[in-house]
VEXDREN-2710 file (C-alpha; in Angstrom, 1 decimal):
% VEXDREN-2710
k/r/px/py/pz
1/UNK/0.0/0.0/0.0
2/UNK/1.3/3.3/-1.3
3/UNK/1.5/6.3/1.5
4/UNK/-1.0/9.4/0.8
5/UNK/0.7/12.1/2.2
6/UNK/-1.8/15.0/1.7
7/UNK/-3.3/16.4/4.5
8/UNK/-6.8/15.7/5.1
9/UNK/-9.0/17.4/2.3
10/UNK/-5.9/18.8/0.3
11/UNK/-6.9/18.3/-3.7
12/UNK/-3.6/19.1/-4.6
13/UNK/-1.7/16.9/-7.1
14/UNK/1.6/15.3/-5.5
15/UNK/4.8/16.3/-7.7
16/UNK/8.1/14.4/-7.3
17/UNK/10.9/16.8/-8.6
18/UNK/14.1/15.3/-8.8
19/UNK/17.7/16.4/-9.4
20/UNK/21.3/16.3/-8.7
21/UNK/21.2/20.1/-8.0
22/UNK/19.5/21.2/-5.1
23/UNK/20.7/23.7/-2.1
24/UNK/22.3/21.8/0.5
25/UNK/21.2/24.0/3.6
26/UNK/18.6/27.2/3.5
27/UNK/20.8/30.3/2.3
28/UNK/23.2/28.2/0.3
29/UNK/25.7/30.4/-2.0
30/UNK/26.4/27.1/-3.4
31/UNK/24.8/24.8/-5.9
32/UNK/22.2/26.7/-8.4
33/UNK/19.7/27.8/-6.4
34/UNK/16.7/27.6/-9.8
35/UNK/15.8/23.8/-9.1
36/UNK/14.8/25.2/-5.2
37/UNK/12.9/28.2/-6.7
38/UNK/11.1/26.3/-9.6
39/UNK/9.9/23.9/-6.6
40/UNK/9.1/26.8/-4.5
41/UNK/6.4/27.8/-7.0
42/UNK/5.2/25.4/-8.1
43/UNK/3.6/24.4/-4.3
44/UNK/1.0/27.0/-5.5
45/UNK/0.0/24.5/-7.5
46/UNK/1.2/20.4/-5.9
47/UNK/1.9/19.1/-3.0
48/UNK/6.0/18.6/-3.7
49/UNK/8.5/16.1/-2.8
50/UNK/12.0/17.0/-4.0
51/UNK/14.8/13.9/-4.3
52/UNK/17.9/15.2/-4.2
53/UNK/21.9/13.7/-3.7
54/UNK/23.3/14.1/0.5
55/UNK/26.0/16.3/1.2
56/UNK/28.0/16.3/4.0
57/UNK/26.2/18.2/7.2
58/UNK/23.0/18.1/5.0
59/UNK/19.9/16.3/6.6
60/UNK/18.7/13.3/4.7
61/UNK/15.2/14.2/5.0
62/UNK/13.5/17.7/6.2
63/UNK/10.7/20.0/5.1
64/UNK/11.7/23.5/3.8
65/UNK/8.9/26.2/3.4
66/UNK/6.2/22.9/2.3
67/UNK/8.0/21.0/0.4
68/UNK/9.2/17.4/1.7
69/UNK/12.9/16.7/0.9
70/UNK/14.8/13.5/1.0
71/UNK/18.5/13.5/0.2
72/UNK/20.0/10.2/-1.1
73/UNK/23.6/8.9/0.3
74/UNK/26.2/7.4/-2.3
75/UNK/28.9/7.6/-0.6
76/UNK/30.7/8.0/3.1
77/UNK/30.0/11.9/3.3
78/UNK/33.7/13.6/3.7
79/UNK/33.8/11.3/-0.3
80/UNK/30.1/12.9/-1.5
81/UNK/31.8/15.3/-3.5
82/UNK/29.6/15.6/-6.6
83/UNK/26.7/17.3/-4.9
84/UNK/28.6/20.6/-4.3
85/UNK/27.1/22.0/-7.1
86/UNK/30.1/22.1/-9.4
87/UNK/28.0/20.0/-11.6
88/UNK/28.7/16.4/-12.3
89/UNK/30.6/17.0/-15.6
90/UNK/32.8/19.5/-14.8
91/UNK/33.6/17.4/-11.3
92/UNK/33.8/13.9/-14.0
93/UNK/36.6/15.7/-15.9
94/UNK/38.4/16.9/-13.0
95/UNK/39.5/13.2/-11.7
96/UNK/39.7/9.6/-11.2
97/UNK/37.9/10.1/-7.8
98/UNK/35.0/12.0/-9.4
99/UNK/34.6/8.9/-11.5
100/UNK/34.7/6.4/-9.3
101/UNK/32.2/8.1/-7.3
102/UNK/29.1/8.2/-10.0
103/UNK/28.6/4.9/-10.3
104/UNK/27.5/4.6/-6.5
105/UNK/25.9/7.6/-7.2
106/UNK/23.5/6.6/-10.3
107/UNK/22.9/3.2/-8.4
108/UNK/21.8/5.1/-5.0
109/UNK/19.3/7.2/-6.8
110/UNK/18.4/4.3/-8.6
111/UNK/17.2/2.6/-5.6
112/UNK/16.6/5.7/-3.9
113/UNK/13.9/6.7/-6.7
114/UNK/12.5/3.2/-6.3
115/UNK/12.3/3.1/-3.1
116/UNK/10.4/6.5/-2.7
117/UNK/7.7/5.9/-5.7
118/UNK/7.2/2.1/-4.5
119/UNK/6.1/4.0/-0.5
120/UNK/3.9/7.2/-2.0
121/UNK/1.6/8.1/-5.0
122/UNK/2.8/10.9/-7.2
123/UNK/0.6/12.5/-10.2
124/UNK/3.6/13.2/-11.7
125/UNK/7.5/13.7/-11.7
126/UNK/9.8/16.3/-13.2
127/UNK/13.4/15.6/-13.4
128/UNK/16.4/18.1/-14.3
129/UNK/18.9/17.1/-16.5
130/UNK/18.5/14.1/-19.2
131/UNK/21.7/12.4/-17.3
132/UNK/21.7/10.8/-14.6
133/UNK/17.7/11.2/-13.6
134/UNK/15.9/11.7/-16.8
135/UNK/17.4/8.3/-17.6
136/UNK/16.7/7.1/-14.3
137/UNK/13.0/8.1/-14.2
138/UNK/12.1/7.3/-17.5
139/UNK/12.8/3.8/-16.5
140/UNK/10.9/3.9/-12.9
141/UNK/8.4/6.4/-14.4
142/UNK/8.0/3.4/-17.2
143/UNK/7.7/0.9/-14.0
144/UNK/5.7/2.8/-11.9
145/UNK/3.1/3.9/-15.0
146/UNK/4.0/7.7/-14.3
147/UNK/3.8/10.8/-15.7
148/UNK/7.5/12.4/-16.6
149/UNK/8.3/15.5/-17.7
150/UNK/12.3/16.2/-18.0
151/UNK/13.6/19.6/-17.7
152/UNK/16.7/19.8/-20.2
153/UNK/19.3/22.3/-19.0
154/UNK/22.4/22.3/-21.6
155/UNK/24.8/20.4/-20.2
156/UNK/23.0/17.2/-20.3
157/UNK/21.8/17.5/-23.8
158/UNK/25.6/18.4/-25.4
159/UNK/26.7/15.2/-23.7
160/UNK/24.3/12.9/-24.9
161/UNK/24.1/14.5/-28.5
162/UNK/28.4/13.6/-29.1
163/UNK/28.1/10.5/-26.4
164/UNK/28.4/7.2/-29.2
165/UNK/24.5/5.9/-28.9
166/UNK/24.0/9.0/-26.8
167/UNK/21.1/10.5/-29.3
168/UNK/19.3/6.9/-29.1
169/UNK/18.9/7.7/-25.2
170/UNK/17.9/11.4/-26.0
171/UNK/15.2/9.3/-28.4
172/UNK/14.3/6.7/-25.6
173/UNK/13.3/9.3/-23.2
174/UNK/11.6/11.7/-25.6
175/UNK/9.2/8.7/-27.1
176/UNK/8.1/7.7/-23.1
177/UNK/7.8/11.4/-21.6
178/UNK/4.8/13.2/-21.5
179/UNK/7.1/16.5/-22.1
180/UNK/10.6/17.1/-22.3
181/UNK/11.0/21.2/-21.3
182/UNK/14.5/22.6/-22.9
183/UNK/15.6/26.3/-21.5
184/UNK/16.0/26.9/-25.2
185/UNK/15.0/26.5/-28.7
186/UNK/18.0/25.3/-30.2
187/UNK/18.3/22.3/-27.8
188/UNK/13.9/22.1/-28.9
189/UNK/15.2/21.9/-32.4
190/UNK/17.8/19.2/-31.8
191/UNK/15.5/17.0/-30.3
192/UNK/12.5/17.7/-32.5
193/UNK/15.4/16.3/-35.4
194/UNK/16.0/13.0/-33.4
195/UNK/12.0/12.6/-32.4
196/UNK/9.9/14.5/-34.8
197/UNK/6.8/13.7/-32.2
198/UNK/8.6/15.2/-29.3
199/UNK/6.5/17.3/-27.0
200/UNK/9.5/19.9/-26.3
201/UNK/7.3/23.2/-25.0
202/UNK/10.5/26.0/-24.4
203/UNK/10.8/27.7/-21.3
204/UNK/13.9/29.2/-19.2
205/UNK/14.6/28.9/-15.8
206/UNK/13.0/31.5/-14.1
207/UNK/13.8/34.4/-11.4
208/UNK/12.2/36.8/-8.8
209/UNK/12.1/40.2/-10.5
210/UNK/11.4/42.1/-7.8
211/UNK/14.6/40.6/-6.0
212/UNK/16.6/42.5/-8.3
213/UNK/14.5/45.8/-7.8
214/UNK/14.0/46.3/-4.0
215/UNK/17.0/46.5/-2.7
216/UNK/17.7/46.2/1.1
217/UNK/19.6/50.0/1.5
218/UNK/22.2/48.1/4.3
219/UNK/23.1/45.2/1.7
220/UNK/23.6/48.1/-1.1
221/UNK/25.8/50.3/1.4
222/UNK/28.1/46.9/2.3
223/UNK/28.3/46.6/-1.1
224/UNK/29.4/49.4/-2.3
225/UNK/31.4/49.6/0.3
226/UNK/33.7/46.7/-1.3
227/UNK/34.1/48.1/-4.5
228/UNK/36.2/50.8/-6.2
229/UNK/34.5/54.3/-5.6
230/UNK/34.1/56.4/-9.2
231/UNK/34.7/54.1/-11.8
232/UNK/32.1/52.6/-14.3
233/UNK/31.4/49.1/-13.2
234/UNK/31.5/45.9/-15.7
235/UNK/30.0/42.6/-14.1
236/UNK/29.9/39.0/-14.7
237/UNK/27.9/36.3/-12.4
238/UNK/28.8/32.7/-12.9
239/UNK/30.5/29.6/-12.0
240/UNK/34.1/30.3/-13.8
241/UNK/34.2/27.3/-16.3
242/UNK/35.3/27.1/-20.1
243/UNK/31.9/27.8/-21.2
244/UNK/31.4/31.0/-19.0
245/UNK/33.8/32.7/-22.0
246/UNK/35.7/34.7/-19.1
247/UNK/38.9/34.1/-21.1
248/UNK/37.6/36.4/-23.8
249/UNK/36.0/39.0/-21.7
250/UNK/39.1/39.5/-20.1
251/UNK/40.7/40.0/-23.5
252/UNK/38.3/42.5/-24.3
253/UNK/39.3/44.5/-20.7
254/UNK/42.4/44.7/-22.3
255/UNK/41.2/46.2/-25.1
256/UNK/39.1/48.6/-23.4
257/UNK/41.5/49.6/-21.3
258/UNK/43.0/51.6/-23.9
259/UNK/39.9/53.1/-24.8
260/UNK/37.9/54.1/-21.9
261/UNK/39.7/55.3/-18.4
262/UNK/37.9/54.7/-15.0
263/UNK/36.4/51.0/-15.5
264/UNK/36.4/47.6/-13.2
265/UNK/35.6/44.6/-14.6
266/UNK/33.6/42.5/-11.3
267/UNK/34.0/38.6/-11.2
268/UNK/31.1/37.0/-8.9
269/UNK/31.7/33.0/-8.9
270/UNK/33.7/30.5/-8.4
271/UNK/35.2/27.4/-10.0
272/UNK/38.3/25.4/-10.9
273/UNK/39.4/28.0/-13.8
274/UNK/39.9/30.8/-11.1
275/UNK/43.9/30.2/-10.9
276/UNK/43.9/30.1/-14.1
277/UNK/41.9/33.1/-14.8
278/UNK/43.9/35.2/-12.2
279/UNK/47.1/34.4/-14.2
280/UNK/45.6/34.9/-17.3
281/UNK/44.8/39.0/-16.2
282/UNK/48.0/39.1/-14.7
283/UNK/50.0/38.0/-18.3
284/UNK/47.5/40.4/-19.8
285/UNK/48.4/43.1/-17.9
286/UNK/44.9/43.6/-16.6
287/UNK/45.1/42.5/-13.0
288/UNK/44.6/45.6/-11.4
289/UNK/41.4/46.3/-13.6
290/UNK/39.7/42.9/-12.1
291/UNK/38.5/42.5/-9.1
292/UNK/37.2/38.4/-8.4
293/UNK/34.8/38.6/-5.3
294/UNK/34.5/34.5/-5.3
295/UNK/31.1/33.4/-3.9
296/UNK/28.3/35.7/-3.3
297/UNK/25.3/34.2/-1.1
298/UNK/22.2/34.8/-3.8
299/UNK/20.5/37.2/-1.5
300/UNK/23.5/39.7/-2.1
301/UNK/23.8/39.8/-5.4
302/UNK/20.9/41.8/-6.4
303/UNK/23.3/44.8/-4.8
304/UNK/26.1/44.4/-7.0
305/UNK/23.4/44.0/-10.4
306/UNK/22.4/47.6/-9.0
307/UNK/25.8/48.8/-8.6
308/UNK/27.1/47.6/-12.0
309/UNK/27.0/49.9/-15.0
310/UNK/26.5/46.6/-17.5
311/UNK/26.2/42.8/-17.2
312/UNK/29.0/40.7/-19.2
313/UNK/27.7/37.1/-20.5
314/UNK/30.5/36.5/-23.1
315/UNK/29.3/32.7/-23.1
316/UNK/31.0/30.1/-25.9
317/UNK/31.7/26.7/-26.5
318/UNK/34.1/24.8/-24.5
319/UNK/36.6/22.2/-25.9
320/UNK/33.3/19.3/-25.8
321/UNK/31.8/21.8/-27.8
322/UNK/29.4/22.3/-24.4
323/UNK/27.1/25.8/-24.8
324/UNK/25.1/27.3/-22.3
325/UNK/21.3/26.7/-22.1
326/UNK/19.8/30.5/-20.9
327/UNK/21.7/31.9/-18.1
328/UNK/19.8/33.6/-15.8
329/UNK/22.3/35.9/-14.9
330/UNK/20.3/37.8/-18.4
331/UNK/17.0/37.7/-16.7
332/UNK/18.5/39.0/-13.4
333/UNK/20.5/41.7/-14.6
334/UNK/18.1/42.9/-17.0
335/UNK/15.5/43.1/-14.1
336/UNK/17.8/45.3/-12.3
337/UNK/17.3/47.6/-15.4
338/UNK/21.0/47.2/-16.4
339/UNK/22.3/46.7/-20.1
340/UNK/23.5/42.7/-21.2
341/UNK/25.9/42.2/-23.1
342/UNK/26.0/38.7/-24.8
343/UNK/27.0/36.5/-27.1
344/UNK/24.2/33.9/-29.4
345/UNK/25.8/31.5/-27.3
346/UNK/23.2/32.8/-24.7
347/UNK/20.5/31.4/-26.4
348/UNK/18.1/34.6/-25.4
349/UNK/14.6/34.1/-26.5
350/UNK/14.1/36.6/-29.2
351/UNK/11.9/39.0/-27.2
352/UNK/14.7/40.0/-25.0
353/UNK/16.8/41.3/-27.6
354/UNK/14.6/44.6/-27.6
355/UNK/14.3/44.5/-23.8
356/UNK/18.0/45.0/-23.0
357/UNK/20.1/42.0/-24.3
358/UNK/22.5/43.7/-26.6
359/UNK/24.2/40.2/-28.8
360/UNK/27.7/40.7/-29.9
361/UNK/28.1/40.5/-33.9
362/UNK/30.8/37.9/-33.6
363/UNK/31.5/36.5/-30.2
364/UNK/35.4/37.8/-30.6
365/UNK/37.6/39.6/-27.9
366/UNK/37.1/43.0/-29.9
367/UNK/33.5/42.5/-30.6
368/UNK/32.5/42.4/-27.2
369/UNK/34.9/45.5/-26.3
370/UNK/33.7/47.2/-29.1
371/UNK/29.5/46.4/-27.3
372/UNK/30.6/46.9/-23.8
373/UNK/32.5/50.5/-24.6
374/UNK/29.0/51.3/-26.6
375/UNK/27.0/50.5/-23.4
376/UNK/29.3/52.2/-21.2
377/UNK/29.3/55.2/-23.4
378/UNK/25.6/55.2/-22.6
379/UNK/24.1/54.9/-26.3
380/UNK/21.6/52.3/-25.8
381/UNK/17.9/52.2/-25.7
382/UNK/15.9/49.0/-23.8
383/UNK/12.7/48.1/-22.8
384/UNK/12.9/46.4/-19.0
385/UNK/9.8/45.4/-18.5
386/UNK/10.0/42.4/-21.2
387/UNK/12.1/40.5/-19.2
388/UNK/9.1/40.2/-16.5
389/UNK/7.6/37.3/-18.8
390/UNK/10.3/34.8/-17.3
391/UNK/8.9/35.3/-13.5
392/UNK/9.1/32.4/-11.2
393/UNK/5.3/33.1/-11.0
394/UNK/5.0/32.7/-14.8
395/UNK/7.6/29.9/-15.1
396/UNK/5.4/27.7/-12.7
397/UNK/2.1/28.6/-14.5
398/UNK/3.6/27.3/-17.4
399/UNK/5.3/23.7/-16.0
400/UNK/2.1/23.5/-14.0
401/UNK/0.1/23.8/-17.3
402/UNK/2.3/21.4/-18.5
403/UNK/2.7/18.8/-16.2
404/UNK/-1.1/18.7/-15.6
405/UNK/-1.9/19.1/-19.2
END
């Protein structure tokens, strides 16, 4: 006998969201915090039950604002090192320990996934990423006689598409879930070439706009406090990876340096590129014109969107030929009412480009100088107020119309 876990008279669905992202403790600055938020919401709408990997001094099962979350061990903790929020590829390529660790880890959420949908009912489940738990829950969603929808981030679907038989998983999971939901439309595209009768609705992770726009005056003051009094502000937000493109933008501060006096180029993230970053602007000659702040808890970060003169995205390819799926760093700084500048590797839904998302011509060292000195210069003209189409609140109407669809 399955468990019913509703409370007495609820008429609310039960939602199982699964993935190998998920904040570890409440005010996190670690993994991602957009599979927490998209869960968040959608309890306007389910009951929710989040499955999500342990990590050391994390609780294996709690309730956080109504949602019930268990958290699946793999591994001894001080060795559950791929739920830090690095991601799983990046930690894969890092080391033989990374890789010794997944396998543990696919077969405990395996079991763990079994385990939970063989003790309670669920109306549906939505897992993030295609690899390990769309796989995963295709299979027990298959067993169980579930409904799946898979939320398909970027990294999972550039694996799978240059993995050998990596497209005929792509095409197993696509012909057994209900929806597959890409962040963007070229990932829609790819999938719609592999399984013409994919159901692939398009929808970015979302964000709290009004996050970005009240801003708490003490946090603003600390802030500014930390950075470099009259000088026109250049910020990026992001993990510092190959794909992030930081390589180039710092190419281009050179570059501008010789062009436009009075500038700071702001690095919020961190990652296992950093080192290599830091030498990078120091052989360019550009160290004193970055400043890397490391890790930012999310709730501060709205302060330094407010502070900065323009958001830099300057996103590529990395050597797997890995692109970015939509970062949200576009709907957040655009929110704040500040200028993005981007590369197509951003994959921004065409109805941003209007609203303040100002795409490089070629995504080249001098054409993003060339952008960022235009923005800086201040000849620019943007309509905000698109980018409050990709609210949480709208985000969760739209899986929730899904899902239940």
């Amino acid at each position: 006998m399955k468990e019913n876990t509703a409370p007495a008279g609820s008429r609310k669905r039960r939602l199982l969201i699964v993935s190998t992202t998920f904040p570890r403790f409440e005010r996190d600055s670690g993994p991602a915090p957009f599979v927490f938020e998209l869960a968040r919401n959608l309890l306007n709408y389910f009951q929710i039950t989040v499955l999500a990997p342990h990590y050391k001094g994390a609780a294996e099962h709690e309730v956080w604002q109504g949602m019930e979350i268990f958290r699946f061990k793999y591994l001894p903790e001080r060795w559950e090192i791929l739920s830090d929020g690095q991601g799983l590829q990046n930690h894969l390529r890092s080391g033989w320990l990374a890789r010794l660790a997944a396998l543990p880890f696919i077969l405990c959420e395996l079991v763990a996934g079994f385990s939970l949908l063989r003790r309670r009912r669920f109306d549906a489940i939505n897992s993030h990423w295609l690899v390990p738990s769309g796989l995963i829950f295709t299979i027990l969603a298959g067993f169980f006689k579930s409904r799946h929808i898979i939320t398909v981030h970027a990294a999972d679907y550039f694996l799978l598409s240059r993995m050998p038989r990596g497209k005929a998983l792509i095409i197993f999971m696509a012909k057994r879930a209900k929806a597959m939901i890409p962040v963007n439309q070229t990932m829609a595209q790819g999938i719609k070439k592999l399984w013409s009768r994919a159901a692939v609705p398009v929808m970015p992770m979302g964000f709290e706009p009004e996050q970005f726009r009240n801003i708490n005056e003490m946090v603003l003051a600390k802030a500014r406090k930390e950075l470099p009094a009259g000088k026109r502000l250049i910020l990026f937000v992001g993990k510092l990876t190959e794909k992030k493109g930081i390589g180039g933008l710092l190419e281009a501060v050179k570059i501008l340096e010789g062009e436009i006096k009075d500038f700071q180029l702001l690095i919020i993230g961190r990652g296992s590129m950093r080192p290599d970053l830091e030498r990078l602007a120091s052989a360019l000659g550009v160290a004193h014109k970055v400043k890397f702040l490391g890790p930012v808890p999310h709730q501060q970060i709205p302060a330094y969107y407010q502070l900065a003169d323009v958001i830099a995205v300057p996103s590529l390819p990395d050597r797997h030929g890995e692109s970015e799926g939509m970062p949200v760093v576009v709907l957040e700084g655009l929110a704040s009412g500040k200028p993005v500048v981007g590369t197509s590797f951003c994959s921004v839904p065409e109805d941003l480009k209007p609203g303040g998302f100002f795409e490089v011509s070629e995504p080249t060292p001098e054409a993003l100088a060339k952008e960022l000195k235009k923005i800086l210069d201040g000849h620019f003209r943007a309509e905000f107020s698109r980018v409050n189409h990709y609210s949480w609140q709208e985000v969760a109407k739209f899986y929730a119309e899904v899902i239940s669809g």
